[in-house]
N, C-alpha and C positions, 0 to 999 in steps of 0.2 A: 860847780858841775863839771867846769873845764877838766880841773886836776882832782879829782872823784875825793873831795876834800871837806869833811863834817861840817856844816854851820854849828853845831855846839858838840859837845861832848858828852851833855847833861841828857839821857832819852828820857827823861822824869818819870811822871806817871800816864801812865795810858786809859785813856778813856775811850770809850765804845759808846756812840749814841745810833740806837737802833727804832729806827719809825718804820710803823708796823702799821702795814695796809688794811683796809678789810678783810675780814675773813681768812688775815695771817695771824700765826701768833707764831708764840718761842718754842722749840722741841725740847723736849726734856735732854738734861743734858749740856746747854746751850752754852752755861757759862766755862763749865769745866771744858768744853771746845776751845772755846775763846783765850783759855788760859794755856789750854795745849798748845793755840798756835803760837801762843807770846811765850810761851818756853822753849817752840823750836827756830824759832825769830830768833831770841838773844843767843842763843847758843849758834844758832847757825851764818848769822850775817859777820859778824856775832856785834852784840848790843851792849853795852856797858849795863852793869844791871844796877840800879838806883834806890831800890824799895829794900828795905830790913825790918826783920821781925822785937817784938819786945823796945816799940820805939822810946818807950824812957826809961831803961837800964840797957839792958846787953845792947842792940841794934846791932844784931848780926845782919850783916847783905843774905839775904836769901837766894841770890846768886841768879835768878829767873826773872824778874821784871813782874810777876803776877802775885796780887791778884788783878785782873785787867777791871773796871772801875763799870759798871755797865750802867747805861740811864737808857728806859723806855717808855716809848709814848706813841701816839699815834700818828698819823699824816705821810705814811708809805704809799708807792703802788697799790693798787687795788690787787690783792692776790697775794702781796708781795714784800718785798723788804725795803728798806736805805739803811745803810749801815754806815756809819763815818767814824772813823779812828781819830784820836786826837793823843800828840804826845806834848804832856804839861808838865815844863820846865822845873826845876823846883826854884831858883830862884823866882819866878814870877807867881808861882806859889805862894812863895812868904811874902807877895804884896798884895795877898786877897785882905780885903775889910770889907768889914760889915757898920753901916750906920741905921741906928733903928729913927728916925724921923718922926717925929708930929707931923700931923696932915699940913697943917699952915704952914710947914717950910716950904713945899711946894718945888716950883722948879728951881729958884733961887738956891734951896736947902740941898737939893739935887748937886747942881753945878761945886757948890761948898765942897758935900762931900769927895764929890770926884776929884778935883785938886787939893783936897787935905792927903787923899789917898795917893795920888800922884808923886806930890813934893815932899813926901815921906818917905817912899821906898820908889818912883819911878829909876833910878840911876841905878839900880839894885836890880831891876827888874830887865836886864839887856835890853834898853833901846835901842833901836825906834818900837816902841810897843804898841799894839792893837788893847783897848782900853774897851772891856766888855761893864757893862752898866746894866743891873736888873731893880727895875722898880715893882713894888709892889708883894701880893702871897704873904709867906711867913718870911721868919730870919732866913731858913734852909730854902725855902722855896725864891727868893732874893740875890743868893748866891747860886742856885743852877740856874736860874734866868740871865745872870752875868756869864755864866759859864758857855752855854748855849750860843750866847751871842757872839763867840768869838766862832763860831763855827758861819757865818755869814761873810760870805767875799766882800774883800776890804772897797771902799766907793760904792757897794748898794747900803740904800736907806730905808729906813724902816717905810712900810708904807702909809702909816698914818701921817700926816702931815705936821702935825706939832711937833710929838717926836723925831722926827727928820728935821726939822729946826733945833731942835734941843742938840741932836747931835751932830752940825753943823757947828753951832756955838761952843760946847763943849771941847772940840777938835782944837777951835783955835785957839780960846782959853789956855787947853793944857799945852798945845805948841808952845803959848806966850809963856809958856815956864822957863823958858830957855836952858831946859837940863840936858835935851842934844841926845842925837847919837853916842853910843857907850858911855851918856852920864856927861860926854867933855865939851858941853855945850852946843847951844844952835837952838834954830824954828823946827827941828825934824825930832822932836820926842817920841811923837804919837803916827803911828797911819793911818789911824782911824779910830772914830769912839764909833759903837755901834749898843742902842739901847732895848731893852726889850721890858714887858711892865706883864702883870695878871693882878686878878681880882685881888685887892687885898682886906684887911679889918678896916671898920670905920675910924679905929683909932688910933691907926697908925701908920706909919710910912718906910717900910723897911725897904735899904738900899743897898746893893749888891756889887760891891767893885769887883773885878778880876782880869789882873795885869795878862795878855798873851806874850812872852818876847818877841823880838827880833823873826828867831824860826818857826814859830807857829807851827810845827808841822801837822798836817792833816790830810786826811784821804777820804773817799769813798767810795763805795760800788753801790747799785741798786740791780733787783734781779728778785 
């Protein structure tokens, strides 16, 4: 902040989570906004632009950073909006996994997966990482519960109490990996595991990992 000096270089992809209050909803219109203002963002600040069209031949840069990624759900102001940006790295990207679980693996099956995901790509993924965990729903539904969670300030716990234990345990667990700051070792891998779960099938256990880097960057307004 001192010397106005990037924490990465990578502005990955951009994500929009918008909670939409009672008797709010989206104007028509809303995404194509959204993508106006991330075009006059990267041009203006200006923004390395990350995202390319035809990703498995040509992958031309499309030179804009859009289409900005939008997720909406409810639990806004009454009236009103939240709105929170999120810019997702792409290395921390290519450490998303998905484990589909039998119900009997349980929390144990939990813990597994999150350090198979971990000591596979965490060193990849610019530590010290925020280690987002979604239990439960479908496969898709598994992975934006992981996603979601890295949008919760690092030290608050979920407020169910098991899970606030689970991710207590987890934290030191993947600390004990000793893969460290930038991969070169140490206790400071993780800053936080933070879990979040929904309804899911009775027959099964779908688990949701998703690495945050080091910058995390992320904002809000409400209004």
């Amino acid at each position: 902040r001192t010397e106005n000096i990037p924490l990465c270089q990578d502005t990955g992809m951009f994500h929009l989570f918008v909670e939409l209050g009672e008797g709010a909803t989206l104007p028509c219109g809303f995404r194509e906004a959204a993508d106006a203002g991330l075009r006059a963002a990267t041009a203006g600040i200006p923004l390395r632009s990350s995202l390319v069209d035809d990703p498995l031949f040509e992958r031309a840069n499309r030179g804009d950073n859009t289409p900005v990624l939008v997720h909406v759900e409810g639990g806004g102001p009454r009236g009103g909006a939240r709105l929170t940006l999120m810019a997702k790295g792409g290395g921390s990207e290519n450490a998303t996994r998905l484990f589909m679980l039998l119900p009997g693996d349980g929390p144990e099956g939990v813990e597994r997966a999150v350090l198979e995901a971990v000591r596979a790509k965490g060193a990849q993924a610019c530590p010290p990482i925020v280690v987002g965990v979604g239990v439960g729903s479908d496969a898709s539904g598994a992975i934006e519960l992981a996603l979601r969670s890295l949008l919760r300030p690092l030290g608050e716990r979920h407020p169910r109490c098991e899970l606030a234990d689970l991710e207590d345990r987890l934290l030191a667990a993947v600390n004990s990996l000793g893969i460290g700051a930038a991969g070169l070792g140490g206790d400071a891998t993780a800053l936080d595991v933070h879990v979040e779960e929904a309804p899911g099938h009775i027959g099964s256990l779908p688990v949701g990992v998703v690495l945050g880097c080091h910058s995390l960057r992320r904002s809000d307004i409400e209004g």
